[in-house]
The first five atom37 places (N, CA, C, CB, O) and aatype in JSON, in Angstrom:
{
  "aatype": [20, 20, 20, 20, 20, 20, 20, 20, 20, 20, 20, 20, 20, 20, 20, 20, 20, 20, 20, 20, 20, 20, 20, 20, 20, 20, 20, 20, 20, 20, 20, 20, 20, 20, 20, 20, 20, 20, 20, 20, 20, 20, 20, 20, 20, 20, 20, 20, 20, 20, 20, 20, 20, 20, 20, 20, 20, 20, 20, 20, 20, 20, 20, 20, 20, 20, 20, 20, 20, 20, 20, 20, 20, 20, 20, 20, 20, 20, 20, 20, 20, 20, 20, 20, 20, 20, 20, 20, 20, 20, 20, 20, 20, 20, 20, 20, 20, 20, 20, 20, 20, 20, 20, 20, 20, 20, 20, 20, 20, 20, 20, 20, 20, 20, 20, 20, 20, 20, 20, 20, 20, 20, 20, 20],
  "atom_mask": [
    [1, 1, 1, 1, 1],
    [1, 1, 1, 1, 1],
    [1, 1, 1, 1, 1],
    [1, 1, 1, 1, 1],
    [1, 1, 1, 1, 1],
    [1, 1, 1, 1, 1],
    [1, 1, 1, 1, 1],
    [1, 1, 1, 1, 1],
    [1, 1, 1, 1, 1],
    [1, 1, 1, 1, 1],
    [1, 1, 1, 1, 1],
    [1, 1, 1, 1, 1],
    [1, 1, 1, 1, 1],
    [1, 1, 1, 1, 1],
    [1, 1, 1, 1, 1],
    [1, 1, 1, 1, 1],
    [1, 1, 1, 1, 1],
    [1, 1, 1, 1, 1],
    [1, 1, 1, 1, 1],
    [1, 1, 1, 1, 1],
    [1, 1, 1, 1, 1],
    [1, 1, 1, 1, 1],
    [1, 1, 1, 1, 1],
    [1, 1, 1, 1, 1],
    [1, 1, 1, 1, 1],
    [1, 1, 1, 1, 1],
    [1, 1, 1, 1, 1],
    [1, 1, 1, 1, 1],
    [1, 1, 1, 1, 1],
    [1, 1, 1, 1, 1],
    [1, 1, 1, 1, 1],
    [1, 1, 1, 1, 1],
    [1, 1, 1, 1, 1],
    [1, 1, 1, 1, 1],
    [1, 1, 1, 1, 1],
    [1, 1, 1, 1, 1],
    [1, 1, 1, 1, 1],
    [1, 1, 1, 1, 1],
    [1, 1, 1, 1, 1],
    [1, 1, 1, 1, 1],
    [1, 1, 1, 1, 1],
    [1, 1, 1, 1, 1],
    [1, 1, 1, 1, 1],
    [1, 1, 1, 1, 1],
    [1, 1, 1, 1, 1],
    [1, 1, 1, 1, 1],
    [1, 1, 1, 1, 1],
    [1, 1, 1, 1, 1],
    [1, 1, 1, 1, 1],
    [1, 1, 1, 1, 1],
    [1, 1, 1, 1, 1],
    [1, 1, 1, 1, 1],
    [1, 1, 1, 1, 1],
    [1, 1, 1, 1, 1],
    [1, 1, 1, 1, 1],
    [1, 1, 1, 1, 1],
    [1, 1, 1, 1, 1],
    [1, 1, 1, 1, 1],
    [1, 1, 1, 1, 1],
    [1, 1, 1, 1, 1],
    [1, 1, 1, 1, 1],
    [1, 1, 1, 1, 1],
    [1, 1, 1, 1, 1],
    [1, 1, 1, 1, 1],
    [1, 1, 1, 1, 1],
    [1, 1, 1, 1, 1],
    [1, 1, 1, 1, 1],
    [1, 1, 1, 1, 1],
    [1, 1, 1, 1, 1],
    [1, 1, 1, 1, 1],
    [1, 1, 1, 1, 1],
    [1, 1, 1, 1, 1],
    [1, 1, 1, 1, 1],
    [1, 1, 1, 1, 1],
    [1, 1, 1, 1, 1],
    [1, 1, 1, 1, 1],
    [1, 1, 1, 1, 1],
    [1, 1, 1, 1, 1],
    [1, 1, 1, 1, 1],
    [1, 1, 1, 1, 1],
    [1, 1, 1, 1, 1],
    [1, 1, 1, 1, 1],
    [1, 1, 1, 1, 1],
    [1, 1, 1, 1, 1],
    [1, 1, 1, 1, 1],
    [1, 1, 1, 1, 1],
    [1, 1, 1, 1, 1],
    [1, 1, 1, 1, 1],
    [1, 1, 1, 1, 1],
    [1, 1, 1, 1, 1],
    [1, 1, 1, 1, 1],
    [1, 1, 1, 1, 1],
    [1, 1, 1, 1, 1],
    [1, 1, 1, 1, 1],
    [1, 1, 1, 1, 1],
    [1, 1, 1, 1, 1],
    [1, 1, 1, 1, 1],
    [1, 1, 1, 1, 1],
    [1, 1, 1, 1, 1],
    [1, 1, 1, 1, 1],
    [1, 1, 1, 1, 1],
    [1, 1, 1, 1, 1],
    [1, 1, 1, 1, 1],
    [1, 1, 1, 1, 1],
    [1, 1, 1, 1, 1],
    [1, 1, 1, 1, 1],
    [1, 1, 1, 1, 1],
    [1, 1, 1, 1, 1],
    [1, 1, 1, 1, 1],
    [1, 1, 1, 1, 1],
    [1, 1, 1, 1, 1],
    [1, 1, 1, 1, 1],
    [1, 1, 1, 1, 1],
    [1, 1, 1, 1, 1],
    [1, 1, 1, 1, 1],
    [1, 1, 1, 1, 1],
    [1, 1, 1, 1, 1],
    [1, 1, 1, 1, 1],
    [1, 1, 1, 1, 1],
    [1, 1, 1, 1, 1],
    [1, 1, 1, 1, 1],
    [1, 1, 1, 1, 1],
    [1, 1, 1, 1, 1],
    [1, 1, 1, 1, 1]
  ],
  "atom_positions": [
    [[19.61, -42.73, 4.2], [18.46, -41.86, 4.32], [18.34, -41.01, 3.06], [18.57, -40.97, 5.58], [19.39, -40.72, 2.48]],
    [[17.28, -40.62, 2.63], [16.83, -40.47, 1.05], [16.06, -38.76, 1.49], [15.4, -42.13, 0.29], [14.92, -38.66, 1.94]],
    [[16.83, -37.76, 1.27], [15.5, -37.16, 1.41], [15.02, -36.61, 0.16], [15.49, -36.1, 2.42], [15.68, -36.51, -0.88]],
    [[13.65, -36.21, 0.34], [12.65, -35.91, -0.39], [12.33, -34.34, -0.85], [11.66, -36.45, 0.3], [11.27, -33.93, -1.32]],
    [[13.29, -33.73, -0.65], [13.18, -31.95, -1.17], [12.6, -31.66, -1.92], [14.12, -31.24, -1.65], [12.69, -32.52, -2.8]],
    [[11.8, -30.71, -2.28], [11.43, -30.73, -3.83], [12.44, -29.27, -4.31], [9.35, -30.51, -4.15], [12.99, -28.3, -3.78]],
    [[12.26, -29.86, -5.58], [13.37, -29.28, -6.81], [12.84, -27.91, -7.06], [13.4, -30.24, -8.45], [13.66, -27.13, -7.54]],
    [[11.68, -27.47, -6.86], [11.47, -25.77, -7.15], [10.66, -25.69, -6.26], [10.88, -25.09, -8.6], [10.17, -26.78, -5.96]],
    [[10.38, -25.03, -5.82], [8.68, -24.23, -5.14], [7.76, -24.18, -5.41], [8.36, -23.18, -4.99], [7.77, -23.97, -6.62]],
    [[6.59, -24.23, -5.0], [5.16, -24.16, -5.62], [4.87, -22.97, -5.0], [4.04, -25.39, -5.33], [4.28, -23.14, -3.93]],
    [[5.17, -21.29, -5.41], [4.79, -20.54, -4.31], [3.2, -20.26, -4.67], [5.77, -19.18, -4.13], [2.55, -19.29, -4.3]],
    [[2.79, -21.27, -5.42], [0.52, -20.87, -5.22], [0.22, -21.91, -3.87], [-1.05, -21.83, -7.29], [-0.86, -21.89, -3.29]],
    [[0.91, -22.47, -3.63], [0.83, -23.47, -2.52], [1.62, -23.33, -0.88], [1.41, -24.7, -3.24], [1.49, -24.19, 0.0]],
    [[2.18, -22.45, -0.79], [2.31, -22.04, 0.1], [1.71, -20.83, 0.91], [3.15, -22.09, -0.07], [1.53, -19.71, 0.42]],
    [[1.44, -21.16, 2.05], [0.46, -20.21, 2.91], [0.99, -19.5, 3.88], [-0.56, -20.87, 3.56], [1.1, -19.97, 5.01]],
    [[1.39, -18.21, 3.56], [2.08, -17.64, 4.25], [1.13, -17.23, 6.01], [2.57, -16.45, 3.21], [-0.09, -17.4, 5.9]],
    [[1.54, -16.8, 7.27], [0.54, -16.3, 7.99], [0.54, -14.41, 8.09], [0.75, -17.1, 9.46], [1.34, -13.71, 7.47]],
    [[-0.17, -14.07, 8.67], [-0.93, -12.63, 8.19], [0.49, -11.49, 7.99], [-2.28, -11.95, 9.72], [0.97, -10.99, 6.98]],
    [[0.85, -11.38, 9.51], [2.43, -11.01, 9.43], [2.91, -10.84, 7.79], [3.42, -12.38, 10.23], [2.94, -9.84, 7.06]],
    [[3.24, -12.12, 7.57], [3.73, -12.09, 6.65], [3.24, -11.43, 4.78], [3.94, -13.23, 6.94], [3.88, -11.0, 3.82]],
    [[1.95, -11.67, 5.03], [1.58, -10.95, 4.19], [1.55, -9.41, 3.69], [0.84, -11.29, 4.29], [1.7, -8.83, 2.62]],
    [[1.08, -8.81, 5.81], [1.24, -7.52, 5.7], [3.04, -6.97, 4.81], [0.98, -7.05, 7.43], [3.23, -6.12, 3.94]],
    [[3.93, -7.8, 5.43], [5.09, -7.35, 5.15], [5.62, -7.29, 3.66], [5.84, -8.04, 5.88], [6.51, -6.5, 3.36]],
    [[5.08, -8.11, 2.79], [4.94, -8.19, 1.43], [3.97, -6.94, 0.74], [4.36, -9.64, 1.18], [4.13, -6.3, -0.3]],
    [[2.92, -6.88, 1.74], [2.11, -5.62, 1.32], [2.75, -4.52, 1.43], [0.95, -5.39, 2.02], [2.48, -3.62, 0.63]],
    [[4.04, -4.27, 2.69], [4.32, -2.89, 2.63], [5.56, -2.61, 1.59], [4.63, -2.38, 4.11], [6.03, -1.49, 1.42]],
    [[6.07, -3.9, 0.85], [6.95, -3.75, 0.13], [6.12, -3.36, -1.57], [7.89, -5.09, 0.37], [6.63, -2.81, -2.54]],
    [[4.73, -3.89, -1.4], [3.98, -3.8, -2.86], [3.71, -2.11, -2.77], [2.25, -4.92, -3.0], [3.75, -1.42, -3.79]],
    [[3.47, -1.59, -1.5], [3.13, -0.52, -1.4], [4.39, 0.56, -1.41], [2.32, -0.57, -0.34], [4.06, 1.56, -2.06]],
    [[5.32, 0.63, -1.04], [6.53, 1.53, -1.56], [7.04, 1.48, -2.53], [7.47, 1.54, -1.02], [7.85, 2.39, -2.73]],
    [[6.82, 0.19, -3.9], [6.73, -0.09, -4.34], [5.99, 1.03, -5.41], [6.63, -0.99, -3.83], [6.44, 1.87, -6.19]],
    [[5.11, 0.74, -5.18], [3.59, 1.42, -6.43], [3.49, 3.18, -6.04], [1.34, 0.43, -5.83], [2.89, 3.99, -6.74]],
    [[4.23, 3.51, -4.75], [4.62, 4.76, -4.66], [5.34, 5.43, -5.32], [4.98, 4.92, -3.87], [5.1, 6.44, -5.98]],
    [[6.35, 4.82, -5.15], [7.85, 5.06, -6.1], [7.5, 5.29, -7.59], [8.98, 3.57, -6.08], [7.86, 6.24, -8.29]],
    [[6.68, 4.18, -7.96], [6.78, 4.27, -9.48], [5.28, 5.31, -9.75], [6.75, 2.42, -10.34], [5.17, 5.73, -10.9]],
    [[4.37, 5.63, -8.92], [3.76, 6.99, -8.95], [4.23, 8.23, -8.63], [2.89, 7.0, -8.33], [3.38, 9.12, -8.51]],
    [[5.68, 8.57, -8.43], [6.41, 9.73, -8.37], [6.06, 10.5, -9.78], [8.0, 9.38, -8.16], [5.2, 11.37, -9.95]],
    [[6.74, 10.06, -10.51], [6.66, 10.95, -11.63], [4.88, 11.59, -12.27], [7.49, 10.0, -12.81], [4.4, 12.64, -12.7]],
    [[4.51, 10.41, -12.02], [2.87, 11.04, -12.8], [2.44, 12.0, -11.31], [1.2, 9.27, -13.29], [1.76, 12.89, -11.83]],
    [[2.45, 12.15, -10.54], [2.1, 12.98, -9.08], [3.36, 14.23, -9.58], [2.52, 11.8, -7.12], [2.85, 15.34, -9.45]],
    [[4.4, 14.31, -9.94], [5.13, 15.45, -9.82], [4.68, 16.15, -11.5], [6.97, 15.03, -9.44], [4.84, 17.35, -11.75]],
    [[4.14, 15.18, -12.49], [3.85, 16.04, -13.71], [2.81, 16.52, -13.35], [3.72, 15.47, -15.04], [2.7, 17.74, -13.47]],
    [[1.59, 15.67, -12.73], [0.31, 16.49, -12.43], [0.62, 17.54, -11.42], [-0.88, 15.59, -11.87], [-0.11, 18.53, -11.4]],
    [[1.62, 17.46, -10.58], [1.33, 18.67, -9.62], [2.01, 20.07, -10.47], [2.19, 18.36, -7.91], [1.61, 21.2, -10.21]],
    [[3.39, 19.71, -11.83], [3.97, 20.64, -12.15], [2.67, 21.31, -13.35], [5.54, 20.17, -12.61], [2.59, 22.47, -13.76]],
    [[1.89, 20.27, -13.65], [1.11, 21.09, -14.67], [-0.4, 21.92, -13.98], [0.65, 19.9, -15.98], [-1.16, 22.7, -14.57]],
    [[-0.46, 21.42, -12.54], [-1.61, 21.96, -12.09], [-1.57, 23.3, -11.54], [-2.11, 21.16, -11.23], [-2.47, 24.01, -11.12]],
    [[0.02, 23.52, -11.65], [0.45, 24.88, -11.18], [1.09, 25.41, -12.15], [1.27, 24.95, -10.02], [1.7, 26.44, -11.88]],
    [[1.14, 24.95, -13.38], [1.72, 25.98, -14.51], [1.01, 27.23, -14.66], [1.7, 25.38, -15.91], [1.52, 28.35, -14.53]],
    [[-0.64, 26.87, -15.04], [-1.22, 27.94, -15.73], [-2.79, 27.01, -15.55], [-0.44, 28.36, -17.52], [-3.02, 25.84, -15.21]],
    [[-3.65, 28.11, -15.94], [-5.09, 27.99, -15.26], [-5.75, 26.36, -16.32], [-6.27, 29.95, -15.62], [-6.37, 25.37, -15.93]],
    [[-5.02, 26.94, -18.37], [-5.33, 25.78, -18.81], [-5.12, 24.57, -18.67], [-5.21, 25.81, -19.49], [-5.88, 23.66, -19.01]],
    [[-3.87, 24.46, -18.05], [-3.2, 23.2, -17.87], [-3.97, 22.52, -16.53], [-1.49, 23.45, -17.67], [-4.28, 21.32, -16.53]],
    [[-4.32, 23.66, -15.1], [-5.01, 23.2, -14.18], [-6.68, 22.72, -14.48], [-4.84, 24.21, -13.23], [-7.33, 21.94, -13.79]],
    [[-7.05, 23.32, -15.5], [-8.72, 22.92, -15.85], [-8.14, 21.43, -16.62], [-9.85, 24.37, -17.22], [-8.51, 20.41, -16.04]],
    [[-7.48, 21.27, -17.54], [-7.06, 19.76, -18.36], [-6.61, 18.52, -16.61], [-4.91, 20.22, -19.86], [-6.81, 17.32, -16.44]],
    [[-6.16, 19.3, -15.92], [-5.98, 18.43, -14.79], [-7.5, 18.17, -13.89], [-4.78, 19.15, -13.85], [-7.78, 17.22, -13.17]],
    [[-7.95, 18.83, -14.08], [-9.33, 18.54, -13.05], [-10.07, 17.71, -14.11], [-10.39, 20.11, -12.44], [-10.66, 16.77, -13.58]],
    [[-10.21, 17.76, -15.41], [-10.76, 16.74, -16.57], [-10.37, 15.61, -16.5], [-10.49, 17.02, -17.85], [-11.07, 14.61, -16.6]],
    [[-8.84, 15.67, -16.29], [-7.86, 13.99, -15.91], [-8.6, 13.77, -14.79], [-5.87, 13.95, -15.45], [-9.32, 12.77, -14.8]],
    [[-8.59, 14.31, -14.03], [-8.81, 13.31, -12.43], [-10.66, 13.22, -12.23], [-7.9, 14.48, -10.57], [-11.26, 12.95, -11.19]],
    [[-11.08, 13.46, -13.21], [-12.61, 13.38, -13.37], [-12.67, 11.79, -14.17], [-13.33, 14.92, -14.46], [-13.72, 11.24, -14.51]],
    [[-11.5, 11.31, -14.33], [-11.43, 9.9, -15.81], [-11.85, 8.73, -14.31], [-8.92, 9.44, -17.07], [-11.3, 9.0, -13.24]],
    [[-12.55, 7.84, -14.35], [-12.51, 6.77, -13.5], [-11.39, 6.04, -13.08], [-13.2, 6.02, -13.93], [-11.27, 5.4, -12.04]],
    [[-10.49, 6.21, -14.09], [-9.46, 4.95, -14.19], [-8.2, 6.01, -13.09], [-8.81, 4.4, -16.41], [-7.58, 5.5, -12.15]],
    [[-8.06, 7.38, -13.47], [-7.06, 7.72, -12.75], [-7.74, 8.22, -11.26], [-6.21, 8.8, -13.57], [-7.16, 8.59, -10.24]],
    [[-9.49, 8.05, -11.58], [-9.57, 8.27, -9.74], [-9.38, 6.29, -8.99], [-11.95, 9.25, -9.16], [-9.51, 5.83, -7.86]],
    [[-9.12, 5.8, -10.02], [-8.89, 4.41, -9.41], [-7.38, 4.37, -8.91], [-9.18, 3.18, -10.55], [-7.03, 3.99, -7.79]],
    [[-6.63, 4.78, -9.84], [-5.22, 4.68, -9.66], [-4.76, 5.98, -8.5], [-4.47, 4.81, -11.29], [-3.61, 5.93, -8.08]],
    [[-5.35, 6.73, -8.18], [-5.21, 7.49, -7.04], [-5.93, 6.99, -6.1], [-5.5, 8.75, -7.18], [-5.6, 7.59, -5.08]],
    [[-6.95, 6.02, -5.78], [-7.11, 5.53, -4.8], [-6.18, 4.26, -4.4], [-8.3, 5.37, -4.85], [-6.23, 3.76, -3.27]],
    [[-5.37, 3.81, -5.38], [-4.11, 2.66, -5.14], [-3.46, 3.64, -4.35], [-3.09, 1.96, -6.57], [-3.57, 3.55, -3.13]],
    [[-2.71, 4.67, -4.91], [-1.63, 5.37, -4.09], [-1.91, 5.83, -3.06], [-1.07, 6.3, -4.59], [-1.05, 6.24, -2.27]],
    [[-3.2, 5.86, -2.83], [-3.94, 6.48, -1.43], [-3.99, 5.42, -0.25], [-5.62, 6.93, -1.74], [-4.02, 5.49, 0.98]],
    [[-3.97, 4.53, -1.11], [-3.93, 2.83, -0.09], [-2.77, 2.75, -0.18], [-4.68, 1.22, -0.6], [-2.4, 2.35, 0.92]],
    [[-1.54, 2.93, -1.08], [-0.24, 2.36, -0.65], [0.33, 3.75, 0.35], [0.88, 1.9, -2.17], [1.03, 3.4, 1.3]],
    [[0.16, 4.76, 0.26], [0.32, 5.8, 1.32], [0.19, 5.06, 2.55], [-0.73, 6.98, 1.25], [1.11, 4.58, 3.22]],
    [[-1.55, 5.0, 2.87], [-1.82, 4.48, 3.97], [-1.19, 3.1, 4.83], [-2.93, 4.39, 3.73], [-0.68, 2.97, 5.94]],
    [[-1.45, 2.33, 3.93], [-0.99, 1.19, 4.03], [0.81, 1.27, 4.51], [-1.39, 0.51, 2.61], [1.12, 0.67, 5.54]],
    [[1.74, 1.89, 3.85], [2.72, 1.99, 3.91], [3.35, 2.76, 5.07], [2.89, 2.28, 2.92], [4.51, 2.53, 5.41]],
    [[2.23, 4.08, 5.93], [2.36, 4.53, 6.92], [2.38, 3.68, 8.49], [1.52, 5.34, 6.7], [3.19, 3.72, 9.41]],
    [[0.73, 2.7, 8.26], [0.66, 2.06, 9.22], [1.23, 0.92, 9.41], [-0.25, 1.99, 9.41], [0.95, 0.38, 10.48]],
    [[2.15, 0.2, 8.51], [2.87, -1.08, 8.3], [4.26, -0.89, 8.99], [3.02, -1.45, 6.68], [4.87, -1.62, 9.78]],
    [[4.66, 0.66, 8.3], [5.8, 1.56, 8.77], [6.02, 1.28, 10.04], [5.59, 3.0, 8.66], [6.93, 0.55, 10.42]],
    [[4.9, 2.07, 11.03], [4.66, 2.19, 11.95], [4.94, 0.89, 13.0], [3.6, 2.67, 11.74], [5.83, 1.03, 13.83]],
    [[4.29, -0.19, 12.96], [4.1, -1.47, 13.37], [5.78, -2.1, 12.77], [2.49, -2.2, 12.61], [6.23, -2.71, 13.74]],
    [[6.59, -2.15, 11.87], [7.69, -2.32, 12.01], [8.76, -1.34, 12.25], [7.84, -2.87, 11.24], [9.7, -1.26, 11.45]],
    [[8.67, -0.53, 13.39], [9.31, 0.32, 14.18], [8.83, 0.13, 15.42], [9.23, 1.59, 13.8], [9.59, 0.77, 16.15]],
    [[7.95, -0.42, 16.12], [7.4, -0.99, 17.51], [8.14, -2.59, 16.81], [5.15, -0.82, 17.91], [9.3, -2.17, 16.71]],
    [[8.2, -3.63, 16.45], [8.56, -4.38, 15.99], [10.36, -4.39, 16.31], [7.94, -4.25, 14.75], [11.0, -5.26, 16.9]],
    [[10.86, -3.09, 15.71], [12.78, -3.09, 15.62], [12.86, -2.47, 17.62], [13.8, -1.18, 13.8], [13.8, -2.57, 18.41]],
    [[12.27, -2.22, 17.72], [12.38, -1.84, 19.1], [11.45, -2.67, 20.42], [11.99, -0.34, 19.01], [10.87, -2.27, 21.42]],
    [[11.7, -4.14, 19.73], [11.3, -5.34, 20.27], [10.03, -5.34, 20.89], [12.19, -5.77, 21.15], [9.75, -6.23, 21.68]],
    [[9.12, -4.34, 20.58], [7.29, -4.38, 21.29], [6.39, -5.31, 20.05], [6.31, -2.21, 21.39], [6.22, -5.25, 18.83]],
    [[6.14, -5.83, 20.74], [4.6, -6.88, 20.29], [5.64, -7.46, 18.93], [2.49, -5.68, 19.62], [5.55, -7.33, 17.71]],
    [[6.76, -8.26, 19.98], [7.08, -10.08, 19.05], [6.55, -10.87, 18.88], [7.8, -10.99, 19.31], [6.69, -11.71, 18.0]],
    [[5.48, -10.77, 20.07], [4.92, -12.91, 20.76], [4.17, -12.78, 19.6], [3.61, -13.51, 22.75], [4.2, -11.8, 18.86]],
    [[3.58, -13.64, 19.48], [2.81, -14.38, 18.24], [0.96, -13.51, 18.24], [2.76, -16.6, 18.73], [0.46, -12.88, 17.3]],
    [[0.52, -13.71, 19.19], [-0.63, -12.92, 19.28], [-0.56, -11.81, 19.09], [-1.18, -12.95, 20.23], [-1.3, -11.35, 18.21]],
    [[0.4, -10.85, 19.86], [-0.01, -9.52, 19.71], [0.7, -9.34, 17.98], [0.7, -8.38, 21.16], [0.23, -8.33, 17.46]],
    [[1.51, -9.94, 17.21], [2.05, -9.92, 16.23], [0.55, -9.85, 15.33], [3.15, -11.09, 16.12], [0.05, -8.83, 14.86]],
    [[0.11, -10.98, 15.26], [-0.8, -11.2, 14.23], [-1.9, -9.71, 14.76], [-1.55, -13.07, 14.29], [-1.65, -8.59, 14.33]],
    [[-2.71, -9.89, 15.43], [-3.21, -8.5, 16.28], [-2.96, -7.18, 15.42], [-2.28, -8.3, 17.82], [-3.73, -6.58, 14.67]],
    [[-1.85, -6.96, 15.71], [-1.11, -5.7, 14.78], [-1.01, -5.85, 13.48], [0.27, -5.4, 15.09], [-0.54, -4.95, 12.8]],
    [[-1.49, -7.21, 12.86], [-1.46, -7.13, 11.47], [-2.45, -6.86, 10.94], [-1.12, -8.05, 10.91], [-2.51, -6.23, 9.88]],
    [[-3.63, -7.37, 11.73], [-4.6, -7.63, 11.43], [-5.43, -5.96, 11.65], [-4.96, -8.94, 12.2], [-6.21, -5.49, 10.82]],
    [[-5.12, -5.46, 12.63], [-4.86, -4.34, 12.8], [-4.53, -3.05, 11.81], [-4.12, -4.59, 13.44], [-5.32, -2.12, 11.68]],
    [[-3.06, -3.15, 11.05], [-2.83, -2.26, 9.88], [-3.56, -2.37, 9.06], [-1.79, -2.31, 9.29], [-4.14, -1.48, 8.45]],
    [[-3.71, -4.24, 8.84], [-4.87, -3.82, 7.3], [-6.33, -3.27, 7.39], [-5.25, -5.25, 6.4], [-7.05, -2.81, 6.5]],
    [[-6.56, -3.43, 8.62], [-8.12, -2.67, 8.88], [-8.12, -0.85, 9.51], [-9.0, -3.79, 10.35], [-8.9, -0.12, 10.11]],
    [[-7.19, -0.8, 9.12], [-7.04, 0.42, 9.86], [-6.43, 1.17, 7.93], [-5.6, 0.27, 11.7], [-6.91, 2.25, 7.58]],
    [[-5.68, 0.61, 7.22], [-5.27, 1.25, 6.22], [-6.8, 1.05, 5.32], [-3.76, 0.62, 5.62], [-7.38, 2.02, 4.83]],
    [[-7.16, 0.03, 5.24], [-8.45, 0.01, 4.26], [-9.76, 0.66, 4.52], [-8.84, -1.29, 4.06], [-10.73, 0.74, 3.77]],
    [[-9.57, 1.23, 6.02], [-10.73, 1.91, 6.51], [-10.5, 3.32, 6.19], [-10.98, 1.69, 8.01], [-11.5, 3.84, 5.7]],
    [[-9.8, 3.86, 6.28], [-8.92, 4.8, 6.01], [-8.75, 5.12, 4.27], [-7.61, 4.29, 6.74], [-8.55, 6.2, 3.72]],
    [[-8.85, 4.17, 3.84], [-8.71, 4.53, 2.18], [-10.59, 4.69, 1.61], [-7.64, 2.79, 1.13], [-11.0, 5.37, 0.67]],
    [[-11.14, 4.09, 2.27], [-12.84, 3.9, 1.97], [-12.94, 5.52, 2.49], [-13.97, 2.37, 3.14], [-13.45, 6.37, 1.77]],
    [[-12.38, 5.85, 3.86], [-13.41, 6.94, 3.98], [-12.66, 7.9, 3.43], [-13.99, 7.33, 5.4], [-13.31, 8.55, 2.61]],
    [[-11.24, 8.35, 3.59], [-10.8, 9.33, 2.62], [-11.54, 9.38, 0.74], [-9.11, 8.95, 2.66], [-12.1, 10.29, 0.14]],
    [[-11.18, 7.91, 0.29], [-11.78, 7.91, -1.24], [-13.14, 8.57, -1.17], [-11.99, 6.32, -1.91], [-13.42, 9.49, -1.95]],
    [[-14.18, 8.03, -0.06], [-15.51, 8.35, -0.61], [-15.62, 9.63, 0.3], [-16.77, 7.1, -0.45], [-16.8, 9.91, 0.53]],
    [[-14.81, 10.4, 0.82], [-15.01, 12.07, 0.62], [-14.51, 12.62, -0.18], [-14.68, 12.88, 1.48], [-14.8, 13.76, -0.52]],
    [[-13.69, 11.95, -0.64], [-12.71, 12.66, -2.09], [-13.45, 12.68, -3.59], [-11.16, 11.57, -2.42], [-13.4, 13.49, -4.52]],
    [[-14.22, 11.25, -3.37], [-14.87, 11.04, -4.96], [-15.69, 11.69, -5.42], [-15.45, 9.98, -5.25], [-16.09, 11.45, -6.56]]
  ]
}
């Protein structure tokens, strides 16, 4: 018998199901948190230094690109809360079976992206 394995992966060809994606999402999202620590702790240390440094900070967050990149961290927040959430009902064995699984996935991501639309567009 001969088998046929293949020698590397094609991971553009594999299709993960939703589950699984969310769970990759909440790792992209603690992820892109982490490495927004430092620019969130310089802007918060310079927005409270002194009045010039807080007017140069309201000019930064007036730039498109960093109200873009604060709406990432606003989605990996979110995202990372309600994913959280759903794998802690998950470790404490609620909604395994396959339906209510996908359900709850399908679930976080509409619930984190709804959540980032309406926070962003009262914020913007």
């Amino acid at each position: 018998m001969q088998k046929t394995r293949p020698k590397h992966l094609a991971l553009w060809q594999i299709r993960l199901p939703l589950p699984g994606i969310v769970s990759i999402l909440h790792r992209i999202s603690g992820l892109l948190m982490f490495a927004a620590i430092p620019f969130m702790l310089y802007a918060l240390e310079g927005s409270l230094s002194s009045a010039e440094r807080f007017a140069a900070f309201k000019d930064c967050i007036g730039n498109p690109l960093v109200k873009l990149f604060l709406l990432a961290v606003l989605w990996a927040y979110l995202h990372h809360a309600c994913a959280g959430t759903r794998f802690l009902f998950l470790d404490i064995h609620k909604g395994l079976d396959l339906k209510t699984a996908r359900f709850t996935s399908y679930l976080v991501l509409a619930v984190s992206l709804s959540l980032t639309v309406i926070i962003g567009a009262i914020t913007w």
